[in-house]
C-alpha positions in Angstrom: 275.5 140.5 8.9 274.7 143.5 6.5 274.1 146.8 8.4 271.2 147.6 6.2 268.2 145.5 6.2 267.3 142.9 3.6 264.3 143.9 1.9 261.7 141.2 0.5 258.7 142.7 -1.5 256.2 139.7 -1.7 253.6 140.6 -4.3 250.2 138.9 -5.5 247.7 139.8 -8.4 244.5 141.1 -8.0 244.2 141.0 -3.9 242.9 144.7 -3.3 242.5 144.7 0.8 241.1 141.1 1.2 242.6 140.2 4.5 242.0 138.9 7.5 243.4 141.5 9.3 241.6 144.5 6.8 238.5 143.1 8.1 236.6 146.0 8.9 232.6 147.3 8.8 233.6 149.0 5.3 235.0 145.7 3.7 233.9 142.5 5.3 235.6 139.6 5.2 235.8 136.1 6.6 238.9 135.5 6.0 241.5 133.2 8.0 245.1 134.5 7.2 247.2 134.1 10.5 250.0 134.3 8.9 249.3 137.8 7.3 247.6 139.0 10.6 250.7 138.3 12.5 252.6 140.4 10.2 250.0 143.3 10.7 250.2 142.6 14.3 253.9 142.5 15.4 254.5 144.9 12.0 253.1 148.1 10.9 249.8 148.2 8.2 248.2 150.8 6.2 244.7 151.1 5.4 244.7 153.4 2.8 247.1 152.6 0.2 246.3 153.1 -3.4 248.0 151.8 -6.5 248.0 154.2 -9.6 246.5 151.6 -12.1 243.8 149.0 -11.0 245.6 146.8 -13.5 248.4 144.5 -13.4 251.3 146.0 -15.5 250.9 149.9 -15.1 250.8 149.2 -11.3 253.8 147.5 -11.1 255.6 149.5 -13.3 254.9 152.5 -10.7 255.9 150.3 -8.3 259.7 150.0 -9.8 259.9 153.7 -11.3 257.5 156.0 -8.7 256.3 157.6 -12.0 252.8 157.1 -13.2 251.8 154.8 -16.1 251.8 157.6 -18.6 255.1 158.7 -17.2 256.9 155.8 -17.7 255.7 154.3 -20.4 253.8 151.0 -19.3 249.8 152.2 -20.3 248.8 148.6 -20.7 249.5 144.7 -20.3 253.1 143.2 -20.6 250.9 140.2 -22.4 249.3 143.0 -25.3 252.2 144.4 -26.1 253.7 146.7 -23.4 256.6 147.1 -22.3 258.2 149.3 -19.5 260.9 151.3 -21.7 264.3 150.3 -20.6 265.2 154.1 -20.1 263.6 153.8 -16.9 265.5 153.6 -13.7 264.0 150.8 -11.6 263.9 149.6 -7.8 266.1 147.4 -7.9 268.4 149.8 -9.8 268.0 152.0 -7.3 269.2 149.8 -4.5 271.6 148.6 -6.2 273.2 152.0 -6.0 273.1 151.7 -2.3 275.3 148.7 -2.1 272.0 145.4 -2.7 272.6 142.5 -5.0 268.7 142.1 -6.4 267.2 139.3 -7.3 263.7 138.3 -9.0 262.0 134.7 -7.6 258.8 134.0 -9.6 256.4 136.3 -11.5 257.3 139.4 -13.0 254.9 141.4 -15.3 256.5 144.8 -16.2 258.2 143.5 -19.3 258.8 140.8 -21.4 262.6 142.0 -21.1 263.3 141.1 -17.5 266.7 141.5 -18.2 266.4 145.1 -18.2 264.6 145.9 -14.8 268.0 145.5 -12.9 268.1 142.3 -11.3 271.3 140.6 -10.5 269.8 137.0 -10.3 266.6 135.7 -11.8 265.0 132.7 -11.0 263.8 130.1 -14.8 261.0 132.3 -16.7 258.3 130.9 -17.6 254.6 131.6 -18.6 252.6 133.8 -16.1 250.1 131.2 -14.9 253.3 129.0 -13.5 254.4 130.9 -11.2 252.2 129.4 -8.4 252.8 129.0 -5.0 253.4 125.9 -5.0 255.9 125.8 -7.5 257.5 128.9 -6.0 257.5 127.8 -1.8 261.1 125.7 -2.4 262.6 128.3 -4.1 261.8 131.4 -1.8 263.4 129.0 0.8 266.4 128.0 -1.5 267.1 131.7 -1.9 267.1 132.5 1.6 269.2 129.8 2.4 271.6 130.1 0.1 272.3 134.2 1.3 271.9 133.7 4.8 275.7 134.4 4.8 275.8 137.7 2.3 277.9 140.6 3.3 276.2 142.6 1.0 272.2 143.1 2.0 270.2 141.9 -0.8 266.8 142.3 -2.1 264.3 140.3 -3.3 260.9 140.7 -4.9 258.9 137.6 -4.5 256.0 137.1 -7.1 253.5 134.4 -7.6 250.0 134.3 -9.9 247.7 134.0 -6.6 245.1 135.7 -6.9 244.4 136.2 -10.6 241.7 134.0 -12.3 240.9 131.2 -13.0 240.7 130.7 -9.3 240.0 126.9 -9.7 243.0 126.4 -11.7 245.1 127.4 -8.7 243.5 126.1 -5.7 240.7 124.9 -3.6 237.7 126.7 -2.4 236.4 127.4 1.1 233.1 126.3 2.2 230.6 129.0 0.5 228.2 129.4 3.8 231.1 131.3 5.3 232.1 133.8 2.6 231.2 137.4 3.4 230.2 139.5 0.3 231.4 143.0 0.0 228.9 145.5 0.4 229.8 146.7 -3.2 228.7 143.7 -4.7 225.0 142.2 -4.4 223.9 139.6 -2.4 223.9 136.3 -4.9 224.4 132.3 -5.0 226.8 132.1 -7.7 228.8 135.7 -6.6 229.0 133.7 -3.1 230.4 130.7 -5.1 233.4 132.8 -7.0 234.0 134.5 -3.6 234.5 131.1 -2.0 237.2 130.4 -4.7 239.1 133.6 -4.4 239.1 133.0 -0.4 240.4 129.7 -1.2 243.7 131.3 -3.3 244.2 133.6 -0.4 244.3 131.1 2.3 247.4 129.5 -0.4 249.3 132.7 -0.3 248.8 132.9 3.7 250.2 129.6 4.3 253.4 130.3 1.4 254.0 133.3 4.1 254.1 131.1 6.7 256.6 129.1 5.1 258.8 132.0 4.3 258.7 133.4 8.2 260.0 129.8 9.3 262.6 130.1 7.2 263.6 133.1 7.9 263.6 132.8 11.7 265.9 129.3 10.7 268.3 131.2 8.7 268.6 134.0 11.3 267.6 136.6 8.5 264.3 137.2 10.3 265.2 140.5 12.7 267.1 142.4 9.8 264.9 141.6 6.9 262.3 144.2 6.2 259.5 142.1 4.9 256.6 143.6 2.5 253.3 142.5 1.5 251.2 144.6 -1.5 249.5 143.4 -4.3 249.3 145.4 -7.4 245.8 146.3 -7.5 242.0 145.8 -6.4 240.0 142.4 -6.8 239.3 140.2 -9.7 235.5 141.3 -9.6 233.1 143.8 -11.2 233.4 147.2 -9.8 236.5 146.3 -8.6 239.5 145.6 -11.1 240.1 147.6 -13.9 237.8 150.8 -12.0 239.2 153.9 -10.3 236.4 152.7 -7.3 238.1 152.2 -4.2 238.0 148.3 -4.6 239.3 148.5 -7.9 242.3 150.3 -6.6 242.5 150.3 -2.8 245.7 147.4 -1.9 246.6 146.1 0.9 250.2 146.9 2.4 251.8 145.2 5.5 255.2 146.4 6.5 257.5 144.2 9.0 261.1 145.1 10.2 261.7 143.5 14.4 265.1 145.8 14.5 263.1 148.7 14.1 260.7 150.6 15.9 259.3 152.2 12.9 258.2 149.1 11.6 256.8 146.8 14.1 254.5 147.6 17.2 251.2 146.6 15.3 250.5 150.2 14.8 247.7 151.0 11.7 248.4 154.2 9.6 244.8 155.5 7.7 247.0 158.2 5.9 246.6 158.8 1.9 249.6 156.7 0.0 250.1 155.5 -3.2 251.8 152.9 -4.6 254.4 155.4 -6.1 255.7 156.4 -2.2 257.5 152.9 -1.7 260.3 153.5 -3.6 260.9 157.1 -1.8 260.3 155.2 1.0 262.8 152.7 0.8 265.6 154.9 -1.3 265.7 157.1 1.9 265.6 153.9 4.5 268.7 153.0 3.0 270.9 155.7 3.1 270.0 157.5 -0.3 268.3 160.8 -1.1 265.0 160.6 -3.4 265.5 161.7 -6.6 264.0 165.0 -8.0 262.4 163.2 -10.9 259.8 160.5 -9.5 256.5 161.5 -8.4 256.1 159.6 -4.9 256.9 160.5 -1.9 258.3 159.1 1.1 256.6 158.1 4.0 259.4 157.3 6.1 258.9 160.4 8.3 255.1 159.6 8.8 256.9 156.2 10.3 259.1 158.5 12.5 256.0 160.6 13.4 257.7 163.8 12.3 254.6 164.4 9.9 251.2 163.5 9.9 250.6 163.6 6.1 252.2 162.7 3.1 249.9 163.3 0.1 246.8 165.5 0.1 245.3 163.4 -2.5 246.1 160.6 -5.3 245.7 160.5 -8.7 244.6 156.9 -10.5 244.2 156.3 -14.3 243.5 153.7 -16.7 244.4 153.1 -20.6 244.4 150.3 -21.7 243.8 146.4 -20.3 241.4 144.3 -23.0 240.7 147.3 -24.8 240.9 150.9 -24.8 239.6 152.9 -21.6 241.0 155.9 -20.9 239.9 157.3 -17.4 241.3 159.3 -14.8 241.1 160.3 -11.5 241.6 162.1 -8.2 241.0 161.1 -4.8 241.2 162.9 -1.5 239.9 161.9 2.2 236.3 163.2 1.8 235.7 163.1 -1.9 236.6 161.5 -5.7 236.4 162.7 -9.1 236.6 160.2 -11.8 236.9 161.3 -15.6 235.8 159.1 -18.3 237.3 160.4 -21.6 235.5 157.9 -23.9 231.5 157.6 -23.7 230.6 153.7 -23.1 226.9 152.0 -23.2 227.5 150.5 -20.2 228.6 151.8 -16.6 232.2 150.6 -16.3 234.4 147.7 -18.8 234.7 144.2 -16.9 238.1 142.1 -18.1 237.2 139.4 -20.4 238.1 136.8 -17.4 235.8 138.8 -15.1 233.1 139.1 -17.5 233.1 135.3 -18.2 233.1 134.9 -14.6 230.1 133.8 -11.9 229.8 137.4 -10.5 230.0 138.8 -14.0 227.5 137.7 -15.5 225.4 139.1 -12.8 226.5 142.2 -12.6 226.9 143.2 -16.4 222.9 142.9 -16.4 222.5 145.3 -13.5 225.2 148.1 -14.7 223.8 148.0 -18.3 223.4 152.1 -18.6 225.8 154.8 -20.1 228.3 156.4 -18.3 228.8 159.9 -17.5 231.5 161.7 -18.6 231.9 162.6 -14.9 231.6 161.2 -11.3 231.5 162.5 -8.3 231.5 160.6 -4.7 231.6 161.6 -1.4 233.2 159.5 0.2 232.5 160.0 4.0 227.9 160.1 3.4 228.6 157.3 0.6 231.9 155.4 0.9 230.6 152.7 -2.2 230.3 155.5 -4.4 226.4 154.8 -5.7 225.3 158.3 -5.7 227.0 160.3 -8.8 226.6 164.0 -7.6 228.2 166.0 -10.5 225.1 167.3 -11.3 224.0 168.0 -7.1 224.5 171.8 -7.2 225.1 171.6 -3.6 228.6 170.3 -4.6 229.6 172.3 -7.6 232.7 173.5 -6.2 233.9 170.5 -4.6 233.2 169.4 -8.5 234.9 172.8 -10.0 238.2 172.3 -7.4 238.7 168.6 -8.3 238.4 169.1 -11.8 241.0 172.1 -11.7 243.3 169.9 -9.6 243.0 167.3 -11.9 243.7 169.1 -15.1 247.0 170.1 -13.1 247.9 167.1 -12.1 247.5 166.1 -16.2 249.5 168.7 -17.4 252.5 168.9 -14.8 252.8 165.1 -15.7 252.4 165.4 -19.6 249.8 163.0 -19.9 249.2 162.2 -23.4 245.6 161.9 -23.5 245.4 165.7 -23.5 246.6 165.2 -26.8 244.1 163.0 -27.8 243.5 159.0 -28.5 246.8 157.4 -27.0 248.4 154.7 -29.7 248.8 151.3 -28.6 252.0 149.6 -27.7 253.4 152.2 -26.3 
């Protein structure tokens, strides 16, 4: 058996924090996921773990490089053009230099060049919308199977369509009288309807989970494989996806290791993280020293409680998804300023899929007002950030400090919108 743990990044789209287990007063849910709860419960989970994009491929491309989207190079969709440049060292490069073979089963959506992200072993390719659970459940087995004997550690990232849209096109729903309804979304009939749908996809991925613990308890991989759960961003629903609001780029993230102490023992860790600290993360678990030249950091040492706090804030941006949107933003415990560059007529874009959807059509009639070129929440009096207060003079300097932090945060990373209109297609 290898000395160093297995690592198996399982990955969905659009989840944000709907979870059984990240039921909580702020974000209801009704949610049955015991396969995901277990995880949080015998494992470790975090609570407030932010992705850099709330879209699909600029998220995931911070997963593999810890640099942010206009770092790296990935500003938009894999499926409009972009690309993460190859001149990018990825995760599974990374490990690779600390002795992993590294292998991709199911969806990918950093490239249309998988070849280049590092991977020893890749699983067919096909078009995004086929790599669905179940399609995928024999193969995660297969692969487990077939290197329960490796001398080498390997690892894996796991990737399957649930939950993206069209929700009926992957599974069933639940029974609508028992969906709860975010508190950042009104109470409606045909919102309840699409929510019943998306719980449906959810309760697929739960039971896929359960499939891969059983079989990694039956190939004896279970007590050295460090398993992980994320998703790339926030919820396929206005004011969620494709927003710097918290549910637009709040993500869940359950961690599970039985050999170690650090993770397992159920413990729940509210600290600031972004999706840019895995890598750190798991570079130093394995033996390595992070590298000068990402942005994350690790949180291995929060683990080991020799710190209490990784980041003092995160930084979140958008570019492009359908169309061009360039905003950014910077979040700390208590507050958030977001920074729309372009003006819009409306309060925030909605994806074409979420615009054609149930809850869209709702919500694009109540939002149906300009933007400001700035927002301001507190987050602790008004945690669904309603109340815009860059224009409360009681909170001018908590305005002047975030926007001073910001504009460092945009220089020291060369972010090309200080430039002006960033070009398409990288």
């Amino acid at each position: 058996m290898p000395t160093k743990p297995n690592i198996i990044v399982f990955i969905t789209h659009d989840q944000g924090q709907f979870l059984g287990c990240y039921n909580t007063p702020l974000t209801p849910n009704s949610l049955k996921t015991p396969n995901l709860d277990k995880i949080a419960k015998e494992g470790i989970r975090f609570t407030n773990y932010f992705c850099t994009a709330p879209q699909c491929s600029p998220s995931r491309g911070s997963i593999q490089t810890s640099l942010y989207p206009h770092q790296n190079g990935l500003m938009g969709l894999t499926n409009k053009g972009w690309n993460l440049p190859a001149s990018n060292k990825t995760l599974p490069m990374y490990l690779k230099d600390k002795g992993y073979t590294t292998h991709l089963i199911g969806l990918q959506h950093e490239t249309n060049y998988p070849e280049t992200l590092g991977y020893d072993t890749m699983n067919e390719r096909v078009g995004y919308h086929k790599y669905t659970t179940k399609k995928l459940n024999n193969q995660f087995c297969e692969f487990l199977i077939s290197h329960k004997k490796d001398k080498k550690p390997f690892y894996a990232n796991f990737g399957v369509i649930e939950v993206h849209r069209p929700f009926s096109a992957f599974g069933d729903p639940v029974d609508v009288d028992k969906v709860i309804i975010p508190p950042f979304l009104p109470e409606n009939e045909k919102i309840r309807k699409d929510f019943a749908e998306f719980y449906g996809l959810i309760h697929t991925v739960d039971a896929t989970i359960g499939k891969i613990m059983d079989c990694l308890m039956d190939t004896k991989l279970y007590e050295n494989t460090l398993f992980i759960f994320t998703t790339d961003h926030g919820a396929p629903f206005p004011r969620a996806k494709c927003t710097l609001y918290d549910p637009g780029i709040k993500t869940v993230l359950l961690i599970q290791l039985p050999s170690s102490s650090n993770f397992s023992g159920g413990d729940i860790y509210e600290e600031l993280l972004s999706n840019i600290d895995l890598l750190p993360t798991l570079i130093e678990l394995t033996g390595g020293t992070v590298p000068k030249n990402v942005e994350g950091q690790s949180f291995l040492p929060l683990l080991k409680g020799e710190t209490d706090k990784i980041n003092n804030s995160i930084y979140t941006e958008k570019s492009y998804h359908d169309q061009y949107d360039p905003i950014r933003g910077i979040r700390t415990k208590n507050y958030k300023l977001i920074y729309n560059f372009e003006p819009l007529n409306t309060q925030y874009l909605m994806p074409v899929d979420i615009d054609r959807s149930y809850s869209g059509q709702i919500m694009k009639e109540l939002y149906n007002r300009p933007r400001e070129q700035f927002e301001l929440y507190d987050l602790q009096k008004d945690p669904h950030e309603t109340r815009n207060l860059i224009q409360n003079l009681e909170y001018q300097d908590i305005a002047i400090d975030l926007k001073k932090q910001l504009l460092t945060w945009l220089k020291s990373t060369n972010d090309p919108i200080l430039r002006g209109k960033i070009p398409p297609h990288g």
